[in-house]
C-alpha positions in Angstrom: 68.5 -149.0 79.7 71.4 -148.8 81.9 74.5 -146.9 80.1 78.0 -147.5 80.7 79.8 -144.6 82.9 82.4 -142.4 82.4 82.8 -141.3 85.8 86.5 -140.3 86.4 85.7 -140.7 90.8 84.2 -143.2 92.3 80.3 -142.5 93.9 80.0 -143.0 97.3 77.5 -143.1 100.0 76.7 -142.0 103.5 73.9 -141.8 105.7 71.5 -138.5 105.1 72.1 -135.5 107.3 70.2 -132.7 108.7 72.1 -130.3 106.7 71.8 -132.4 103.3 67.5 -132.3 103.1 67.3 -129.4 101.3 69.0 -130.7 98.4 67.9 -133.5 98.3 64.2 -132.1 98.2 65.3 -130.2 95.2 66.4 -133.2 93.5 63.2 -134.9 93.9 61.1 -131.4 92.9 63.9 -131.0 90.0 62.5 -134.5 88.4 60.7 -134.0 85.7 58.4 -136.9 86.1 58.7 -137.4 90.5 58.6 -133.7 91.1 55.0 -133.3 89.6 53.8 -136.3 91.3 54.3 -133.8 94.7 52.8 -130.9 93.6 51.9 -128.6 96.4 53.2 -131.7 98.8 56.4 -130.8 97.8 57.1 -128.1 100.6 56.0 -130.7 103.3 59.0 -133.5 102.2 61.7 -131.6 103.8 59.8 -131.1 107.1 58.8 -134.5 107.1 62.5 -136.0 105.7 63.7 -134.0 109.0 61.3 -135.1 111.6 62.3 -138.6 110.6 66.1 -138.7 110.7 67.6 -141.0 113.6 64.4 -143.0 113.9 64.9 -146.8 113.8 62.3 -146.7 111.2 64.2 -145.5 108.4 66.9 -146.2 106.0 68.1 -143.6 104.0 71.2 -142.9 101.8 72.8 -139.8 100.5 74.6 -140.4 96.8 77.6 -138.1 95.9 80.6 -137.6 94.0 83.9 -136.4 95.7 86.2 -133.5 94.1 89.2 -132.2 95.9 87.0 -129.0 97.5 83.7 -130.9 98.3 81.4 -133.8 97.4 78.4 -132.9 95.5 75.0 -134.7 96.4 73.8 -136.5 93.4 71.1 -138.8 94.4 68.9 -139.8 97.3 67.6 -143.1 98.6 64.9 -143.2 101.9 63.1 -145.7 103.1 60.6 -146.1 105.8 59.2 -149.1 107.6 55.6 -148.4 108.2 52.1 -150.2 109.6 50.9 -152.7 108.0 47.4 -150.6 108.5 49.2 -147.9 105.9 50.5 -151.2 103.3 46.7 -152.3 102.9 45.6 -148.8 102.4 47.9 -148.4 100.0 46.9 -151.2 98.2 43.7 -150.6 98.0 42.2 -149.0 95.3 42.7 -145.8 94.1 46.3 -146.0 94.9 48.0 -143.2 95.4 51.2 -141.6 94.9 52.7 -143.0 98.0 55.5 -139.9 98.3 53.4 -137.2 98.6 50.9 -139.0 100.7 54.1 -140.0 103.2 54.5 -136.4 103.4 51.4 -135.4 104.3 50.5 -138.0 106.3 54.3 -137.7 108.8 54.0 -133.6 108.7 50.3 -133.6 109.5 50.5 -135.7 112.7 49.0 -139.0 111.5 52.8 -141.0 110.1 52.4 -144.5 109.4 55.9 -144.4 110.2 57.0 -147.1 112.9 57.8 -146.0 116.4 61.3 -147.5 117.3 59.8 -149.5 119.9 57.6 -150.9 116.7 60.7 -151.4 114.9 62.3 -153.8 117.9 59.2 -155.6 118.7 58.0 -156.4 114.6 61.8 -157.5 113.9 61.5 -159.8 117.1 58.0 -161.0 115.8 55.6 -160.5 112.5 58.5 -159.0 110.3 58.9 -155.4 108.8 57.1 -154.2 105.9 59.1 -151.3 104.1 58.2 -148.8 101.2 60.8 -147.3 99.3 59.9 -143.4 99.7 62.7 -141.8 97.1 65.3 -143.6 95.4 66.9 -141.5 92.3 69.3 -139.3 91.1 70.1 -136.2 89.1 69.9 -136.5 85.3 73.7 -137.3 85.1 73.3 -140.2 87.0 70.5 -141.5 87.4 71.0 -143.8 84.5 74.3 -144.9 84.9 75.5 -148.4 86.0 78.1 -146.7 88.6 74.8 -145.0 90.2 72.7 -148.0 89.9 74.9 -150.8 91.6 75.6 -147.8 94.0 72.1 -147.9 95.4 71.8 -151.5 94.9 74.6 -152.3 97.3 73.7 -149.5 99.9 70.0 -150.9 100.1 71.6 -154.4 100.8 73.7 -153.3 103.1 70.9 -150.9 105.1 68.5 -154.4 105.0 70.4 -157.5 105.6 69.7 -158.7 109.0 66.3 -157.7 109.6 63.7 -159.7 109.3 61.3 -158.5 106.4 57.9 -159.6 106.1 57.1 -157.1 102.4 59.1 -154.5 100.6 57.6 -152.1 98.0 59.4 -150.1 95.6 59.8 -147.0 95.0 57.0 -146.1 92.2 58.4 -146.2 88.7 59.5 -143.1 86.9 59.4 -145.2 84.1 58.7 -148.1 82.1 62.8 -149.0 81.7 62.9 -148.1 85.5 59.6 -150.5 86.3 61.2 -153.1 84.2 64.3 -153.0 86.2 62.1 -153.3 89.6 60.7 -156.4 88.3 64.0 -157.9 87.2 65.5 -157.1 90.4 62.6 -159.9 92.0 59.6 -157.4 92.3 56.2 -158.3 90.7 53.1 -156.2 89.9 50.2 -155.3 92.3 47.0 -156.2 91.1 44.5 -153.8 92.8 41.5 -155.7 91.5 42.6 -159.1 92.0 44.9 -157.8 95.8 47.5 -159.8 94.9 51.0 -159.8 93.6 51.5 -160.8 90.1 53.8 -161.4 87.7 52.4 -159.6 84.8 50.9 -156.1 85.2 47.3 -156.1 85.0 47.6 -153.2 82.3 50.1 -152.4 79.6 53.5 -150.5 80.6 53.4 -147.9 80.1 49.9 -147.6 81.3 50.9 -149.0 84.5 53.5 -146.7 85.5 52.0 -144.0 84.5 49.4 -143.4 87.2 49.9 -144.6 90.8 50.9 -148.6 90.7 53.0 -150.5 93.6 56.2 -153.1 92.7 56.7 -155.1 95.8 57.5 -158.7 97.3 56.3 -160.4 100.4 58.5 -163.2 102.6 56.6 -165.8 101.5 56.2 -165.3 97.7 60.4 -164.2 98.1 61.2 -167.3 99.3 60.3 -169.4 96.4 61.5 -167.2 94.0 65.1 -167.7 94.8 67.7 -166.0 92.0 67.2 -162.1 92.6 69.4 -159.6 95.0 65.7 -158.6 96.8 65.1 -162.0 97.8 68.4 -162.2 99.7 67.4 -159.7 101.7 64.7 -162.2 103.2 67.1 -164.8 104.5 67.1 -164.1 107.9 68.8 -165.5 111.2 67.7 -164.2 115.0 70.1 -162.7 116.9 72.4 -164.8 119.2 74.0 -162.2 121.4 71.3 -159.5 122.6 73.1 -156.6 122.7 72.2 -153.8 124.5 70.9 -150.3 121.9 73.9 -148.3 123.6 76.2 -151.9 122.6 74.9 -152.1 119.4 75.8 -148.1 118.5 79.1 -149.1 119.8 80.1 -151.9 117.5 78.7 -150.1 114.6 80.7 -147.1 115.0 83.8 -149.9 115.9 82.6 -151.6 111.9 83.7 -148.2 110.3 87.6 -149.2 110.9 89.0 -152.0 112.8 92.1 -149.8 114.0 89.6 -147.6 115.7 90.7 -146.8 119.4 88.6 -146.5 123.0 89.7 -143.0 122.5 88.2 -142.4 118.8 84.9 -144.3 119.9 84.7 -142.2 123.0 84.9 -139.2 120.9 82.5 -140.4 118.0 79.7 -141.3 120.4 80.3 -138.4 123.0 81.2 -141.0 125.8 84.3 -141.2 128.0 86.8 -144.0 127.6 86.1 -145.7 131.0 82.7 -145.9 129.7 83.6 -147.1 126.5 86.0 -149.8 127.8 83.6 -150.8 130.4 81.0 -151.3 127.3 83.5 -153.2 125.4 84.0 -155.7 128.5 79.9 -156.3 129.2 80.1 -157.3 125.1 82.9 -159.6 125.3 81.1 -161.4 128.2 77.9 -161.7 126.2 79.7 -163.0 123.4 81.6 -165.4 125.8 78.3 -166.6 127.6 77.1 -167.7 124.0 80.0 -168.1 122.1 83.5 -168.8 124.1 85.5 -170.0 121.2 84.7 -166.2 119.1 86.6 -164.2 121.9 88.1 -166.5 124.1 89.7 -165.3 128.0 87.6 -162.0 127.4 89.2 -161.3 131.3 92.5 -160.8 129.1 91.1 -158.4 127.2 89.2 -156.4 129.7 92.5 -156.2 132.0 94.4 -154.6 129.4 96.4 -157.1 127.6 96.8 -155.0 124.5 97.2 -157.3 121.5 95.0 -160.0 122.7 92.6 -157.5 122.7 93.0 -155.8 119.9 92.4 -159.4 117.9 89.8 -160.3 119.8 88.4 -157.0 118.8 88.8 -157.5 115.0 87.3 -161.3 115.6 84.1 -159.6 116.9 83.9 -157.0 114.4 84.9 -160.0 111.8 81.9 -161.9 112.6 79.3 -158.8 113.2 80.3 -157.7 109.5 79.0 -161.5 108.5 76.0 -160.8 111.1 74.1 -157.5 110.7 71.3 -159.5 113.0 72.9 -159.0 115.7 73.2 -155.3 115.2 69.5 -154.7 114.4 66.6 -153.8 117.2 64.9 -156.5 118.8 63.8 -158.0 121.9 65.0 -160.6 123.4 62.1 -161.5 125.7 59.8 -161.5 122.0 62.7 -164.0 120.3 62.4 -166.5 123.0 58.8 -166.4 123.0 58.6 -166.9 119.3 60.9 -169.4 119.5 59.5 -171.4 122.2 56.1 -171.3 120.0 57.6 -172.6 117.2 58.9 -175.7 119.0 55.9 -176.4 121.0 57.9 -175.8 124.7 
């Protein structure tokens, strides 16, 4: 159960850096139930946590608390989306702990990890099946509300806009923790029957404790409207097709809407005529779709300052409300899908 929190600062979150693995390992080896699931596999997580950052393949999240000298980490979230090869492996019986065999599997050369390019072109087709690698915290946390709608609300906002086809869980540490899973929109794998249930095939506490899977598929989401998970199926293609290098662009722009050319330039190690010149191939992609979101887009390119600056925070309005368009795709695989699904 959930307890109330008597956390004087707010948690926060941030995206996992190179220099924050290590502790994060030790959270996970530190558990006294995940941390024996590992075992030996325990020294490969960092190496393969590492080889992993800045793929397209992987959301991750770093939870800590701020104090006036530093913030201290105090929980982890990671996700991957893999092959669908790896989800029916998985599945089938015996399952296994799914961490450890992440681990081994990225660090010994054979990842089911997606390729970006197999990011862009299953978001633009088939959909993206993701497992939850690590989501959990250190003992003071971990069981707090604070911590829990923490993670809740950073997993939303990782996943809206891409277009999911399964999600699993991470695998219960316990049965209040399984629970939870379930109530959040998840139902039970049934190994024997290889299909997703709504009871588990065994009691509880049986369940969780040897390898089991919690997950959801598109389809079985969407008629089981009511939970935050199946929100995260509602999907819309993109409209705009921005470019990678565009996309990195307005994402950095999202962090504050008084960021300048100058700040941007610096953030993504660009120069400011590249930056503006960036800014004024977006604003005529928007305009060929869209003229009404940022109309007489020559204005803004030609340095009429506060027209631009509100057509700026127009854009960065409606990209807030549409992650899609902010997500790797295709373009050529969108129009082909959607010429099949018409019949043209």
């Amino acid at each position: 159960m959930l307890e109330s929190s008597n956390i004087a600062v707010p948690l926060r979150w941030r995206p996992m850096q190179p220099a924050d693995v290590d502790q994060c390992v030790d959270i996970v080896a530190a558990h006294p139930v995940i941390g024996p699931r590992y075992g030996a596999d325990i020294e490969n997580l960092g190496r393969a946590w590492r080889h992993l950052l800045g793929s397209a393949a992987v959301n991750n999240a770093v939870f800590e608390r701020p104090d006036r000298k530093h913030a201290t980490i105090v929980g982890i979230g990671f996700a991957v989306f893999v092959r669908d090869k790896f989800i029916h492996e998985i599945k089938t019986p015996p399952l296994p702990w799914v961490g450890p065999e992440l681990a081994r599997r990225v660090v010994g050369g054979d990842s089911p990890v997606l390729t970006d390019d197999e990011v862009r072109d299953a978001n633009s087709g088939a959909g993206l099946s993701e497992i939850v690698w690590a989501g959990t915290g250190v003992p003071e946390f971990e069981q707090t509300r604070d911590f829990y709608h923490l993670m809740v609300s950073s997993y939303v906002e990782a996943h809206r806009g891409f277009l999911l086809n399964e999600l699993i869980s991470a695998q219960a540490e316990s049965v209040e923790q399984l629970l939870g899973g379930v109530e959040a929109g998840g139902l039970y794998w049934n190994p024997t029957h290889q299909d997703y249930e709504k009871a588990p095939p065994e009691p509880a506490g049986v369940f969780v404790a040897r390898p089991h899977l919690v997950g959801i598929t598109r389809k079985l989401a969407l008629t089981r409207r009511g939970s935050w998970v199946s929100t995260l199926f509602d999907y819309r293609p993109p409209r705009f097709g921005f470019t990678r290098g565009e996309q990195q662009l307005l994402q950095t722009a999202l962090t504050s809407f008084q960021g300048t050319d100058q700040e941007l330039a610096g953030a993504l190690h660009l120069s400011v005529p590249t930056v503006k010149k960036m800014w004024g191939s977006i604003y005529r992609r928007v305009a060929d779709c869209d003229p009404e979101l940022v109309p007489d887009s020559t204005l803004a390119e030609s340095g009429t300052r506060e027209r631009g600056r509100e057509k700026r925070r127009s854009l960065l309005a409606y990209i807030r409300e549409h992650p899609e368009e902010l997500r790797l795709h295709s373009r050529k695989l969108l129009r082909q899908n959607l010429r099949q699904m018409t019949g043209e």
